[in-house]
VOVO-835929 format. One record per atom (N, C-alpha, C, O): residue in three letters; z, y, x. Coordinates in steps of 0.2 Angstrom, whole numbers, plus 5000, padded with zeros to 4 digits. Atoms other than C-alpha are relative to their C-alpha. Layout:
REM residues N
AlaZYX
...
This chain:
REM residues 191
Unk499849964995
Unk495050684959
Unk500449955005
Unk500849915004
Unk499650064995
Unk495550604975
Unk500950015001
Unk501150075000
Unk499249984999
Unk497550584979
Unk500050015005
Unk499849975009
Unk500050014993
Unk497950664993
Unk500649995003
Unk501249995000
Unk499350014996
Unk499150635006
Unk500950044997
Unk501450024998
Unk499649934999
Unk500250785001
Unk500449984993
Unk500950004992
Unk499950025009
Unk500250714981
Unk500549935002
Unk501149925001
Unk499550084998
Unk500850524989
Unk500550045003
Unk500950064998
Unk499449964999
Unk502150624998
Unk500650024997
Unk501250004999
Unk499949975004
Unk502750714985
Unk500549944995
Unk501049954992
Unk499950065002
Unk502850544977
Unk500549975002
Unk500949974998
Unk499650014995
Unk503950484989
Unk500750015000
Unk501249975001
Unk499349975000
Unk505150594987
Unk500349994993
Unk500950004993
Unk500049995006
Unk505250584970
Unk500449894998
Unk500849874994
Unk499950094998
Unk505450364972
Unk499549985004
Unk498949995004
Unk500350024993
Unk505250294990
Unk499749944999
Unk499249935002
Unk500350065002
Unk504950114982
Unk499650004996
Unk499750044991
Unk500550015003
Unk503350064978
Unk499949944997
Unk500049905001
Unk500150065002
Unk503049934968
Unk499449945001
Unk498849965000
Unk500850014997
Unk501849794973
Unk500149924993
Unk500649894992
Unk500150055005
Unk501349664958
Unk499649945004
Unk499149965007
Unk500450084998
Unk500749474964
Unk499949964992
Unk499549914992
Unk500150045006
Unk500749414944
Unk500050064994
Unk500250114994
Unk500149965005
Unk500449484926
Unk500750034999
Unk500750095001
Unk499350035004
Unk502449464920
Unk500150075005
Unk500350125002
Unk499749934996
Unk502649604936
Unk499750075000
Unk499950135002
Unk500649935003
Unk501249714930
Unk500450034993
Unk500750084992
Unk499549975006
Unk502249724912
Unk500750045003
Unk500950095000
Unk499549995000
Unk503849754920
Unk499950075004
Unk500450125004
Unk500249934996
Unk503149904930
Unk500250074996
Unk500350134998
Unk500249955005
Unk503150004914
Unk500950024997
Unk500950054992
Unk499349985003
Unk505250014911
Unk500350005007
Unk500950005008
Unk499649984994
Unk505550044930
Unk499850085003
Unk499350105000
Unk499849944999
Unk505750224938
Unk499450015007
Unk499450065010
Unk500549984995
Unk504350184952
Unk499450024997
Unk499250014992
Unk500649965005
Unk502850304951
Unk499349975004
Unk498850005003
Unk500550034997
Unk501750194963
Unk499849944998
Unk500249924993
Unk500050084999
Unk501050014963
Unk499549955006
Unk499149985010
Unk500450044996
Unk500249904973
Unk499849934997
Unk500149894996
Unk500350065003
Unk499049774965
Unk500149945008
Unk500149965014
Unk499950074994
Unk499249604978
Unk499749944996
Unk499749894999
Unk500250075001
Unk498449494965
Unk499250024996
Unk498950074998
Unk500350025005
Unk497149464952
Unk499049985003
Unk498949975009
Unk500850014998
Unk494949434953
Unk499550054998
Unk499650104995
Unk500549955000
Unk493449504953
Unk500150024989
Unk500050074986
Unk500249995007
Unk493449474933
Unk500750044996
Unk500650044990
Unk499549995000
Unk495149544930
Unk500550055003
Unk501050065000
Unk499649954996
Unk495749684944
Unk499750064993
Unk500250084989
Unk499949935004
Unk494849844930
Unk500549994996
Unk500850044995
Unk499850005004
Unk495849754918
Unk500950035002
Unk501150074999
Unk499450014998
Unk497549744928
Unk500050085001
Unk500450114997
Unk500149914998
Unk497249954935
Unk500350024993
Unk500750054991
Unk500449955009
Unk496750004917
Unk501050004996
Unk501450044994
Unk499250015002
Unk498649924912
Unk500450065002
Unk500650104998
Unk499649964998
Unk499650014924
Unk499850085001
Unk500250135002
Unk500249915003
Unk498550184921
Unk500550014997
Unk500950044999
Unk499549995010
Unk499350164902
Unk500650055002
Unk500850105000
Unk499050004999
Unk501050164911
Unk500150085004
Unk500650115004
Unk500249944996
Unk500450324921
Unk500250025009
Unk500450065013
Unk499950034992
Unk500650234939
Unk499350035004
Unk498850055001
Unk500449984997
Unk499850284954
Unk499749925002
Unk500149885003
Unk500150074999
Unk498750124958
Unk499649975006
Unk499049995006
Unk500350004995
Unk498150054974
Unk499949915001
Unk500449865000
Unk500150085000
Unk497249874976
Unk500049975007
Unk499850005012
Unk499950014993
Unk497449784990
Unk499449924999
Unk499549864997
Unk500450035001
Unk495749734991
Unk499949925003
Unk499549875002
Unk500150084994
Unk495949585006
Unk500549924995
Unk500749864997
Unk499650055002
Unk496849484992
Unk499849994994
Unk500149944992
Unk500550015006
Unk495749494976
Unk499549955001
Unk499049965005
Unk500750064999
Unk494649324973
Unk499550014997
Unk499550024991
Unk500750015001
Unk492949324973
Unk499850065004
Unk499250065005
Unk500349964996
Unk492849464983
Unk499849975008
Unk500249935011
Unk500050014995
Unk492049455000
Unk500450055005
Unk500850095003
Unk499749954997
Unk492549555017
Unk499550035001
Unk499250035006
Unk500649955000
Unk491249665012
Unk500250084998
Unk500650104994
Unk499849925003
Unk491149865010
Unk499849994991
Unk500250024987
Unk500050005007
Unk490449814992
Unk500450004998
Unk500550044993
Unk499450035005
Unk492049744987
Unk500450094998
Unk500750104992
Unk499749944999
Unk492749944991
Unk499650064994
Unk499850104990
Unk500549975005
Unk491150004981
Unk500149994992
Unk500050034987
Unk499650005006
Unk491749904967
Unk500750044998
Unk500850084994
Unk499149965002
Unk493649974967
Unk499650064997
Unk499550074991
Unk500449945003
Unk492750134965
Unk499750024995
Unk499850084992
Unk500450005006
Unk491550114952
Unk500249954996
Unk500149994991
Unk499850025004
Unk492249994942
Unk500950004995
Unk501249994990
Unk499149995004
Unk494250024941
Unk500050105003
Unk499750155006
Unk499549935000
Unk495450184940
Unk500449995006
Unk500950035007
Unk499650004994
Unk496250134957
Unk500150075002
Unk499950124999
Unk500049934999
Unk496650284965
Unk500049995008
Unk500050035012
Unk500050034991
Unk496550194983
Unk500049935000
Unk499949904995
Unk500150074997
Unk496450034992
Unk500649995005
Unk501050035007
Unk499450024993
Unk497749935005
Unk499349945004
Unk498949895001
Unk500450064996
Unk496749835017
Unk500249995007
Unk500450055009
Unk499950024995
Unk496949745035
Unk499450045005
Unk499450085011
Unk500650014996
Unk495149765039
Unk499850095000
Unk499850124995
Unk500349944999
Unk494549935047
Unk499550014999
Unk499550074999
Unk500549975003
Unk492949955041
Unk500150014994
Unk500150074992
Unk499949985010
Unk493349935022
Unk500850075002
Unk501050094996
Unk499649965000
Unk494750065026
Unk499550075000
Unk499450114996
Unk500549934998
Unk493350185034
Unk499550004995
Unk499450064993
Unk500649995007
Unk491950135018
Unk500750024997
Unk500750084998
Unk499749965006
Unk493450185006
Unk500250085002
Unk500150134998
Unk500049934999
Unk493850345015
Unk499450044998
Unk499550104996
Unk500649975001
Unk491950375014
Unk499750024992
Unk499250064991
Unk500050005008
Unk492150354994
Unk500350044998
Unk500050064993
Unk499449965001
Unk493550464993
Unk500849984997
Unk501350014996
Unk499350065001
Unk494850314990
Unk500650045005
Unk500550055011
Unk499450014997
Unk496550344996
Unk500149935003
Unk499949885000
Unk499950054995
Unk496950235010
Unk500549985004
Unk500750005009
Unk499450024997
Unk498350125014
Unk499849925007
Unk499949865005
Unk500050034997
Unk498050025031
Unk500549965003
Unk500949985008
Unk499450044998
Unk499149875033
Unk500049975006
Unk499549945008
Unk500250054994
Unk499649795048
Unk500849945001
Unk501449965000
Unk499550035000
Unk500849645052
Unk500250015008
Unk499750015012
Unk499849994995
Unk501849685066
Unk500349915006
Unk500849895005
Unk499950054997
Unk501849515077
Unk500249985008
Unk500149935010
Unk500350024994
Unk501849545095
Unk499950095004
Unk499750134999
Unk500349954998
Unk501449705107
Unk499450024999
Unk499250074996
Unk500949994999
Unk499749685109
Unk499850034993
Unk499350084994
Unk500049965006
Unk499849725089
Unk500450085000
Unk500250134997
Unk499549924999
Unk500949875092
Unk499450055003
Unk499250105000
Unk500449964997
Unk499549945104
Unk499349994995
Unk499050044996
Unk500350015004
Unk498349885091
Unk499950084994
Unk499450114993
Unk500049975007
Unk498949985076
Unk500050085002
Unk499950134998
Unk500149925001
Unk498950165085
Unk499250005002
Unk498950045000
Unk500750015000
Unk497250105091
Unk499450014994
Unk498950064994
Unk500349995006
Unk496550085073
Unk500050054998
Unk499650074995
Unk499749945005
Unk497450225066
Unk499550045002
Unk499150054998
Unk500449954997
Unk496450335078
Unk499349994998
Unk499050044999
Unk500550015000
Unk494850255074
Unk499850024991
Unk499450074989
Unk500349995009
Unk494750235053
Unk500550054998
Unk500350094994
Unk500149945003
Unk495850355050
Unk500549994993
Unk500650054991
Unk499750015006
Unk496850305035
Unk500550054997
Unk501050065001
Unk499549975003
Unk498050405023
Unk500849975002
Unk501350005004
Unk499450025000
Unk499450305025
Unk500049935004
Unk499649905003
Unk499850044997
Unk500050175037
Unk500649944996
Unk501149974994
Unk499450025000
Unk501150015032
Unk499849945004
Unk499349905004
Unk499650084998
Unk502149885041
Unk500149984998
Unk500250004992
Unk499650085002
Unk502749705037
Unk499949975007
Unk499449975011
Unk499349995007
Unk504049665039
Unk500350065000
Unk500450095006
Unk499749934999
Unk504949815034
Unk500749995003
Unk501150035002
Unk499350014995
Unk506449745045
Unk500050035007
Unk500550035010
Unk500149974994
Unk505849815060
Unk500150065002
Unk499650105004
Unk500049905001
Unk506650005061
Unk500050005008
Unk499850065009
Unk500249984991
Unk506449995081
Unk499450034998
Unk499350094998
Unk500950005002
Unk504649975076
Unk499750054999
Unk499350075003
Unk500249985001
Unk504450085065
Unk500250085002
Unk499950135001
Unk500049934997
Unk505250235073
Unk499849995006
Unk500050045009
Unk500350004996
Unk504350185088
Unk499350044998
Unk499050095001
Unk500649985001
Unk502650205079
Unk499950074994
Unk499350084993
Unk500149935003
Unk503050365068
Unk499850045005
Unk499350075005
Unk499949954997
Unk503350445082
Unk499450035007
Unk499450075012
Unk500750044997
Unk501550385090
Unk499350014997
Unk498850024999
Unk500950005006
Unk500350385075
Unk500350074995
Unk500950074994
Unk499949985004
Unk500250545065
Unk499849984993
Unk499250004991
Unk499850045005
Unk500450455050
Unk500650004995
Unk501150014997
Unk499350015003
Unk501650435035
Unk500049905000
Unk499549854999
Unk499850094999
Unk502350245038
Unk500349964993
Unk500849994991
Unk499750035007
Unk502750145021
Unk500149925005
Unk499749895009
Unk499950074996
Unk503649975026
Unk500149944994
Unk500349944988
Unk500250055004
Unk503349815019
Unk500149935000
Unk500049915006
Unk500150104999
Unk503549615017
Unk501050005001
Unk501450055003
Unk499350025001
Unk505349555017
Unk500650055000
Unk500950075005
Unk499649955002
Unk506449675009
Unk500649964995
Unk500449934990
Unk499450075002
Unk508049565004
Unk500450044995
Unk500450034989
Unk499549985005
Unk509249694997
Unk499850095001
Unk499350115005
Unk500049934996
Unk509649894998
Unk499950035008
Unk499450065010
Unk499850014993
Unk510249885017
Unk499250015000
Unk499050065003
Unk500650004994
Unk508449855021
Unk499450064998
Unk499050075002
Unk500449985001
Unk507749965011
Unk500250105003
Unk499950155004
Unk499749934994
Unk509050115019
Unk499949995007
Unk500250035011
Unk500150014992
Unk508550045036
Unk499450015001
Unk499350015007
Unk500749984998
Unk506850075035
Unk499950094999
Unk499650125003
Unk500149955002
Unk506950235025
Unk500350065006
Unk500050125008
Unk499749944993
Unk508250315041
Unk499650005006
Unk499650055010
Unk500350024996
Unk507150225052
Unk499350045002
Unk499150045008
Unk500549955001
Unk505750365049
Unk499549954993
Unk499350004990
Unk500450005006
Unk504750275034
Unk500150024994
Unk500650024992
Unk499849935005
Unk504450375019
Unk500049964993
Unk500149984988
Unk499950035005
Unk504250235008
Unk500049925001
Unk499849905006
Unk499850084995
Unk504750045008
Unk499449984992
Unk499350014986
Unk500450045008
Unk503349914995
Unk500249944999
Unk500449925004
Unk499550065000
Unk504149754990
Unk499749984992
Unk499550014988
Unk500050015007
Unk503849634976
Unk500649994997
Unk500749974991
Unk499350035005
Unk505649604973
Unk500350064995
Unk500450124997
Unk499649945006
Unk506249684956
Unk500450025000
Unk500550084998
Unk499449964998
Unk507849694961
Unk500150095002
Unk500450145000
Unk500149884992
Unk507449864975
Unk499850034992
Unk500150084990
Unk500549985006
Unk506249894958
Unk500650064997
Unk500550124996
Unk499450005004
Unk507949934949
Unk500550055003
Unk500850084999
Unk499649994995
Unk509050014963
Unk499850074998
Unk500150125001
């Protein structure tokens, strides 16, 4: 059954930090901390069922951030596998199509974008409108202008991302309007 926005929410509330694994050692440590999300950022074509299947066990909610899995191309397939071969429960991706083939699966949908510039700011309510995605996040999550510019623009839940140093940033994005900060540092993990 798909997750829906309402369920992530809910999640939320319950712990705002997401956890995002880039290595095994961060995938193990998932299973003694108090987050109920994660965010896959690493592994390959021969090893993402394996790494999902883990953080099941632990009874995480788990979402791949397909544009960063090796051997995959920037193809709708790579979206078809998440589906048919793991327990993900969603995807994170840059690219608007594979957001729109996941919605089409019934993947939960995390569309990222790096805030670098205006022209990106007019960007990201553009796409939002277009594919459609469950959930919106930013990087860097330092930018609470930003992001309460674009809550209040994209009907969206906003999750803020990429250089999360200490607490301070992760209460600056949180008052800022985003409903959850993702981060690989274990420290926030732990807070």
């Amino acid at each position: 059954m798909k997750l829906t926005t309402e369920e992530f929410l809910e999640n939320t509330e319950i712990c705002p930090v997401i956890a995002a694994v880039n290595k095994w050692e961060a995938v193990e440590k998932c299973g003694s901390v108090d987050c109920k999300m994660v965010n896959v950022l690493f592994g390959d074509i021969c090893t993402i069922a394996d790494i999902v299947k883990e953080l099941k066990k632990m009874e995480k909610i788990v979402f791949v951030h397909v544009d960063l899995i090796t051997g995959f191309a920037s193809k709708e397939i790579c979206v078809d596998f998440i589906q048919k071969y793991t327990e993900a429960d969603g995807i994170i991706s840059t690219k608007p199509f594979l957001i729109k083939r996941a919605n089409e699966l019934g993947l939960f949908t995390i569309q990222r974008f790096f805030m670098i510039d205006f022209i990106t700011y007019a960007n990201v309510v553009k796409h939002v409108r277009v594919t459609n995605p469950n959930v919106v996040e930013l990087l860097p999550a330092g930018l609470s202008k930003v992001i309460r510019y674009l809550c209040a623009e994209i009907d969206r839940p906003v999750i803020a991302g990429g250089l999360i140093l200490d607490k301070d940033d992760v209460i600056g994005a949180l008052s800022a309007g985003a409903i959850a900060i993702s981060t690989t540092n274990q420290e926030i993990w732990r807070d």
